[in-house]
N, C-alpha and C positions, 0 to 999 in steps of 0.2 A: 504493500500500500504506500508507503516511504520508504525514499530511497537516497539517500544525502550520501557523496562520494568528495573527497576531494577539497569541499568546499570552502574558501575564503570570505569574510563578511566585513567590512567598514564603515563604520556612519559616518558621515565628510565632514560632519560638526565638531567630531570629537576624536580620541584618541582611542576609543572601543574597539578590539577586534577579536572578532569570534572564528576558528579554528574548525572544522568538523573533517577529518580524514573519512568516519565511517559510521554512518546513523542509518540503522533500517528498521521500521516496522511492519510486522507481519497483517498481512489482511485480517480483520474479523479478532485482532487484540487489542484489550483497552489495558495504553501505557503511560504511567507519572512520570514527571519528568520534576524532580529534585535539586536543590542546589541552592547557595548562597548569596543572599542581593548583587545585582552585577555580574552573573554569571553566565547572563546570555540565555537564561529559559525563554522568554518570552521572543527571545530574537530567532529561538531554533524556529519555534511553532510560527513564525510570521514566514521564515525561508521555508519553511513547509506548505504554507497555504499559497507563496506566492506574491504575499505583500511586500518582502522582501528580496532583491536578487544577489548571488553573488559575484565578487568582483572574478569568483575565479570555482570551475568545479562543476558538480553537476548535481541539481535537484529535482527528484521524480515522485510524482504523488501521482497516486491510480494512474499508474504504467505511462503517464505525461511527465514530460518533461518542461516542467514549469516556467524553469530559468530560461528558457529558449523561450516564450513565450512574448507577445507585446503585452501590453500592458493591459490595452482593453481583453484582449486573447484572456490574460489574468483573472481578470475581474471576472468574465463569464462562465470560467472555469469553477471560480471559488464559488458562485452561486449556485450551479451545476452540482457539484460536488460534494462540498465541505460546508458544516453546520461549523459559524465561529461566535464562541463564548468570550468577549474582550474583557480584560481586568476595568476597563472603565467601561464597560457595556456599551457604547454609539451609539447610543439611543438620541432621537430628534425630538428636542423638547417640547415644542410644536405640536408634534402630532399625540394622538389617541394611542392607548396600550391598543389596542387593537392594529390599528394602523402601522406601529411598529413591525409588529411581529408581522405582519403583511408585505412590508418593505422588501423583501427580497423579488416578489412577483414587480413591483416597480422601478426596478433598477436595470434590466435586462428585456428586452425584445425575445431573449429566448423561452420566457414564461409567460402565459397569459392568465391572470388574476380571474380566477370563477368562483365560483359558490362553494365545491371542496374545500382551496383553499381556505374561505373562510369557515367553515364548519374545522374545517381543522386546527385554525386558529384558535376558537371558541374551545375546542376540547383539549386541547394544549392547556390553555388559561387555565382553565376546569383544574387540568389534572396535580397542576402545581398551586391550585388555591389562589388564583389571580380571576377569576372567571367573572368577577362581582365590579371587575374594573376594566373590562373593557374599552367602556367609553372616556375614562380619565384620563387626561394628558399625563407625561409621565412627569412632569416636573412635581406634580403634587402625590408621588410616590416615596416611597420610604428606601434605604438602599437595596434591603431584602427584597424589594416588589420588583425593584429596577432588574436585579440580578433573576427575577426568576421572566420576568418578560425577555431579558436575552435569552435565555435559554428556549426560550419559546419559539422565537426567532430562527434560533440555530437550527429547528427541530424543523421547521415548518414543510419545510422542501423534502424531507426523507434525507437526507445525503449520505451517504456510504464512510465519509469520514468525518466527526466531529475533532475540532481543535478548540480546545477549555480553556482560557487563564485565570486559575483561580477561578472554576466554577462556585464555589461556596464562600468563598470568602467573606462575604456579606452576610450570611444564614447565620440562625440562631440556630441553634444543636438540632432542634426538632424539623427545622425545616430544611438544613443541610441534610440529614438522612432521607427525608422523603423526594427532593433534588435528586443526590444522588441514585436512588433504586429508581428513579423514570430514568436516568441518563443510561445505569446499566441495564433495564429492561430493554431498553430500545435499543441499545448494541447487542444484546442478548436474539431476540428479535428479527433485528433487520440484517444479522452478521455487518453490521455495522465495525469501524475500526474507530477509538478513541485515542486520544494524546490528550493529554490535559498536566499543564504544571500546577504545583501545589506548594503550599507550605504547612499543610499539615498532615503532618505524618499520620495521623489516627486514623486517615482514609486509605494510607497507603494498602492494607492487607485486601482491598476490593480489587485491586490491578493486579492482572496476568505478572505483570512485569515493572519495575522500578529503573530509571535511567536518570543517574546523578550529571549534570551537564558539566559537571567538576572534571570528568574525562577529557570533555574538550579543552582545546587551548585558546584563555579568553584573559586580554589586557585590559587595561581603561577599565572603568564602569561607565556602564549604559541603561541594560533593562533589569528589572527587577526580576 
């Protein structure tokens, strides 16, 4: 499902460089990815999904080679694709929880928005306890609300690979569990593939597999 060879990373702003000789994930495993502020977690899962490329090397998600990719090429991939849970979730304060988690049918020609979608929306909401808010814009949401409309989001399209930062991180204990068992039903499910960074370890024993980003070779700090 992930395929990173080679790969070199640089932010032009700063003196950050992240290192990856050899990162692969198996189709249909959900993998944590571990490691100390600055350590390039969030930069791996960005050169995974594509938002990031490298100056050098090669990145392959679902048998695509990313990094070869243009930019819009990018964007329509990840839609296609990959369900992304962001540490600050992208949510458009503007719009409706609903609307939100709708957003991905409006950002590409390759999707056309019907009535599934939105029922699927609606049982999404449902299933995380958000279903009551709908119609509220997300500024008058709490962080918890915020973090479980991305994940709403993430889900909406079906995608084959979810990429997590810090799915819970926001959640109170009870509703980081119930978060959780939707994230691994639906990789359970759809043979879906997970990656998601964490910082906390009390989730680690749910993952097939643990990958400390400490293995790579990373200067500077950058991502969290």
């Amino acid at each position: 499902m992930i395929s990173i060879e080679n790969a070199i990373f640089r932010y032009a702003d700063g003196d950050f460089c992240l290192s990856v000789p050899k990162f692969q994930v198996a189709p249909g495993n959900a993998v944590a990815v571990v490691g100390p502020s600055g350590s390039g977690k969030t930069t791996l899962l960005n050169l995974a999904a594509g938002i990031l490329t490298p100056s050098s090397g090669v990145v392959q998600t679902n048998r695509v080679e990313v990094s070869s990719l243009s930019e819009n090429a990018r964007r329509d991939f990840r839609l296609l694709n990959i369900g992304l849970v962001f540490q600050e979730f992208e949510l458009l304060e503007h719009l409706s929880v609903l609307d939100n988690i709708l957003l991905p049918c409006r950002i590409t020609s390759k999707v056309v928005l019907n009535q599934y979608h939105r029922d699927r929306a609606a049982e999404l909401a449902q299933g995380v306890g958000i279903g009551d808010k709908l119609p509220r814009f997300v500024r008058k949401l709490s962080q918890g609300e915020r973090q479980r409309v991305a994940i709403c989001r993430a889900l909406l399209l079906e995608p084959s690979l979810l990429l997590c930062d810090e799915p819970t991180g926001n959640l109170d204990p009870s509703n980081k569990e119930h978060v959780l068992d939707i994230l691994f039903e639906y990789v359970r499910r759809s043979e879906a593939t997970l990656l998601a960074v964490t910082h906390d370890h009390g989730v680690l024993d749910r993952f097939n597999e643990v990958v400390d980003v400490g293995q790579f070779h990373a200067t500077g700090a950058r991502q969290p």
